[in-house]
Structure formats: C-alpha cells, structure tokens
C-alpha positions as CSV (number, residue, x, y, z in Angstrom):
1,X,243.2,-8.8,-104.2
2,X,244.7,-5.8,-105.8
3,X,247.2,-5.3,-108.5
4,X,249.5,-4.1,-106.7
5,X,249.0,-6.6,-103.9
6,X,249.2,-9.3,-106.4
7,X,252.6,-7.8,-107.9
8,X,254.3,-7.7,-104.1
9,X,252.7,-11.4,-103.4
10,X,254.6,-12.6,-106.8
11,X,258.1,-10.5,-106.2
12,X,257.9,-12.2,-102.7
13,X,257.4,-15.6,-103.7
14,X,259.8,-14.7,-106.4
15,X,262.9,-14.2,-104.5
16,X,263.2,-17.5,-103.0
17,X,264.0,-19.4,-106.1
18,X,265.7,-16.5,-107.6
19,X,268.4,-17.3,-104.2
20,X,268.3,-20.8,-104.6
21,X,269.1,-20.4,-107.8
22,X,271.9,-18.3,-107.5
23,X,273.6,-20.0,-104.5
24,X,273.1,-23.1,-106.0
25,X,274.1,-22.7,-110.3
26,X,276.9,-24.9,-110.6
27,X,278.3,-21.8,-113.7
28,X,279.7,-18.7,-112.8
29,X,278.5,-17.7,-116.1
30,X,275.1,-18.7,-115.3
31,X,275.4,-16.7,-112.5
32,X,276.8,-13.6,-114.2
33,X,279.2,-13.8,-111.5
34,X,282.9,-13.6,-110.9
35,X,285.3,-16.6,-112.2
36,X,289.6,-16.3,-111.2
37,X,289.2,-18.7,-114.1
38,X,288.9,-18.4,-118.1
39,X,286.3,-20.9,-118.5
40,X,287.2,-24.2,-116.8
41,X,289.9,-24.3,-114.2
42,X,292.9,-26.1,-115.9
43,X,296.7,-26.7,-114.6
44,X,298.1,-23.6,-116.0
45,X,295.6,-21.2,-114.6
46,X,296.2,-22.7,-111.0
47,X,299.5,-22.4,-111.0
48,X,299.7,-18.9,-112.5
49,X,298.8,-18.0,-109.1
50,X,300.0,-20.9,-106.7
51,X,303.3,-21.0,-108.0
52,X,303.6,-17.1,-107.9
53,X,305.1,-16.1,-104.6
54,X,306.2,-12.6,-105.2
55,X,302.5,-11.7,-106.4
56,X,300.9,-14.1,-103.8
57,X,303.1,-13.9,-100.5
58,X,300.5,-15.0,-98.3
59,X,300.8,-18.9,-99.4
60,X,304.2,-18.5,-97.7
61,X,305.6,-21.4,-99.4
62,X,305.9,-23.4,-102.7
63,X,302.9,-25.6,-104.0
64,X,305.2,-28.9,-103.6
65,X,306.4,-27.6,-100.0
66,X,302.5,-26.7,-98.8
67,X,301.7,-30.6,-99.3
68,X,304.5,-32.0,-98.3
69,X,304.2,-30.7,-95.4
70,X,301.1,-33.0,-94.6
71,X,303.3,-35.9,-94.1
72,X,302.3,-37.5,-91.2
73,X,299.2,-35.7,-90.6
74,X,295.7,-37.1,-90.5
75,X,293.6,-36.9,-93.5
76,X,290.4,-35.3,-93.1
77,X,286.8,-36.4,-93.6
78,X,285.9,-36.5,-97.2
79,X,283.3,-33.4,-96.2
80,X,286.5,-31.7,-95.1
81,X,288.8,-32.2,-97.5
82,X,290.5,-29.7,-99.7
83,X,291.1,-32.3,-102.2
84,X,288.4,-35.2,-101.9
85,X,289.9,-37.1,-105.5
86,X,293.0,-37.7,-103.5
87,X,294.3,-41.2,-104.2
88,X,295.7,-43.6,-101.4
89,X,294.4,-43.5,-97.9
90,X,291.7,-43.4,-95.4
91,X,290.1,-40.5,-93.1
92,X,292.3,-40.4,-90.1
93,X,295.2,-42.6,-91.7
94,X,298.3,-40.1,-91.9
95,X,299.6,-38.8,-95.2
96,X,301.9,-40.4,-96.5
97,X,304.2,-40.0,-100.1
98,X,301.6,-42.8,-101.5
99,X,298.9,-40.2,-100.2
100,X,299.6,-38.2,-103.6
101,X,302.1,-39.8,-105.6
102,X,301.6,-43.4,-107.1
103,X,304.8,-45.2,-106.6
104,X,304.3,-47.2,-110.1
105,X,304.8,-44.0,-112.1
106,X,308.3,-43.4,-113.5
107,X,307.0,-39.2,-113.4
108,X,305.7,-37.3,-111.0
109,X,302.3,-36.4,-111.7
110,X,301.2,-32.9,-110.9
111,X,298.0,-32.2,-111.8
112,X,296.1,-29.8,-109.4
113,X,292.9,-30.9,-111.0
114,X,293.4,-34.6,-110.1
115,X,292.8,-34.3,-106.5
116,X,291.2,-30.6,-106.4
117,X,288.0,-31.0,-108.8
118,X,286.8,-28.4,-110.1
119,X,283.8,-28.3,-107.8
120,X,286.0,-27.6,-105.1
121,X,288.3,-24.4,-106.4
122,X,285.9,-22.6,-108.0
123,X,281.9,-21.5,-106.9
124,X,279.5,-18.9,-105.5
125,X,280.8,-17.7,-102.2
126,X,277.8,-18.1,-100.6
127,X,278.1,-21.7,-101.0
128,X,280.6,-23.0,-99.1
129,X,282.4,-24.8,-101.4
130,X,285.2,-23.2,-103.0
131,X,288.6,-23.9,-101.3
132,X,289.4,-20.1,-102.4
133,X,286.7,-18.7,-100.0
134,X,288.3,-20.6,-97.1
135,X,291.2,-18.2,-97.3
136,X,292.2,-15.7,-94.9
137,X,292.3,-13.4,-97.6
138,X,289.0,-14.0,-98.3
139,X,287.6,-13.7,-94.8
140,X,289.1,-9.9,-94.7
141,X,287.0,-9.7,-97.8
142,X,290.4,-8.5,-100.2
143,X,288.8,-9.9,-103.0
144,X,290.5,-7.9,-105.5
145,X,293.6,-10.1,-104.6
146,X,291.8,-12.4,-106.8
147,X,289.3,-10.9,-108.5
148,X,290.6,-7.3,-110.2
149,X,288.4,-6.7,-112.5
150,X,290.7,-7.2,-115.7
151,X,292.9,-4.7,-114.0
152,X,296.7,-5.5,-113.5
153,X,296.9,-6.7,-109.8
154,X,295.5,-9.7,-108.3
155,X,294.7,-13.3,-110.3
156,X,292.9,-11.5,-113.2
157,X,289.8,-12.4,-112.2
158,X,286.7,-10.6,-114.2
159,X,282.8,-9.5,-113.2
160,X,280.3,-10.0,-116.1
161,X,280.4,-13.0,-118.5
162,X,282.1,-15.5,-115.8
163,X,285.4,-14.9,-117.6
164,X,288.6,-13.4,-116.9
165,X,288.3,-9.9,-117.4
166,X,291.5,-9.4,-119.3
167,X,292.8,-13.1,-119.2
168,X,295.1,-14.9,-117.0
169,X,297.7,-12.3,-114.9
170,X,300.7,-13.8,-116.1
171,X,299.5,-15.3,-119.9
C-alpha cells in the first residue's frame, strides 16, 4: 500500500467514530457546539424564554396555560414524552391536576427541570432528543430564534465553548 492510500484508508475509517461521537457526546461543550443554555439548563434560563411572549410569540400562550391545557388528554409513551420525570399517571391514562401537581404540597411546585430533564431540552440536533428541535421553528431551520450568536435577538444562545455567547437574553 501507498502513503497516500494508507492516509485515505485511515481518514475513511476515521469518520465513523468522529460521527458517532459527535451525534452521540452527551456536552455541548464537548461538542464545541451550540448551547441556548449557560452551562446546565436551570429554572431561570427556561423561563427567560418560555415565559417571554412578546420575544417568543410562537408559544401562543403562557407556560401554566400550555399544560393545562392537557387536562384530559392521554399521556404519551415514555419514548414520546416531552417530560418523561412527570409524576402521577400511566401511558394512555388522561392528565389530570395530580398529573403535575402533588396535592400534599401546601405550594405549587414549578420546576421545569422536574419533569423536563435535562437530557431532554438540551442536545445535538442530530439526535433526536431535544424537545427544542421538535419545534416548528426549528423545522423551518430559524435557528437564530434561539441561537443568536451573543447578538441581541433570539434566546442568547452562543457557537464556540457550549456557552451562551453573551449570557442569558434577558439577565
């Protein structure tokens, strides 16, 4: 074999792990990639931009409003499920109040991250499981609606490091 035959036979064997790898790193940062999030995901951030209707009109309605509005209807398959820590009932049971709120609590608990694990609202694209790549938005490939760069439109997500670029919108 030649040198330069041996070089293409490695590069080509190469790429194949170098995609796996990619689609499959559980960091952004590992990744080099793009993050809507300053590090972990964490209450705040999500709400920066879920309870932010004038900058994010296509949610159409408040946070509370959006779930509350599963009342009554079937709870998907864990596989499908938007928010697969949910506590209180069973694929194909309805939602009900007890679906999301535990009754014994004298406050309302509102913790994104309780029932929408960080797995699930933030990954690579490619992989299927980000709950932010499910989006209409995303599907007519408006990322910078999300992702701007550090710039001062969209969620203030960043390229690079895996971090913001310029922080939160909003902070």
């Amino acid at each position: 074999m030649t040198r330069n035959t041996m070089n293409l036979y490695s590069a080509l064997c190469s790429l194949p792990i170098l995609a796996f790898g990619l689609i499959f790193s559980p960091s952004v940062d590992a990744r080099g990639g793009m993050s809507i999030f300053d590090g972990p995901p964490t209450e705040e951030q999500c709400r920066s931009c879920h309870d932010d209707l004038n900058q994010f009109p296509m949610l159409n309605d408040t946070n509370a409003n959006r779930h509350h509005v599963l009342i009554g209807t079937p709870i998907p398959p864990l596989w499908e499920s938007k928010a697969p820590d949910a506590f209180g009932g069973v694929a194909g049971d309805p939602y009900q109040c007890q679906s999301c709120h535990d009754i014994h609590l004298l406050e309302t608990v509102r913790n994104c991250l309780q029932c929408h694990p960080e797995w699930r609202v933030t990954g690579n694209p490619m992989r299927g499981y980000n709950v932010h790549h499910e989006t209409e938005t995303f599907q007519n490939r408006q990322c910078n609606v999300c992702h701007n760069r550090g710039g001062s439109s969209g969620g203030g997500g960043g390229m690079g490091s895996g971090r913001m670029g310029g922080g939160m919108r909003g902070r």
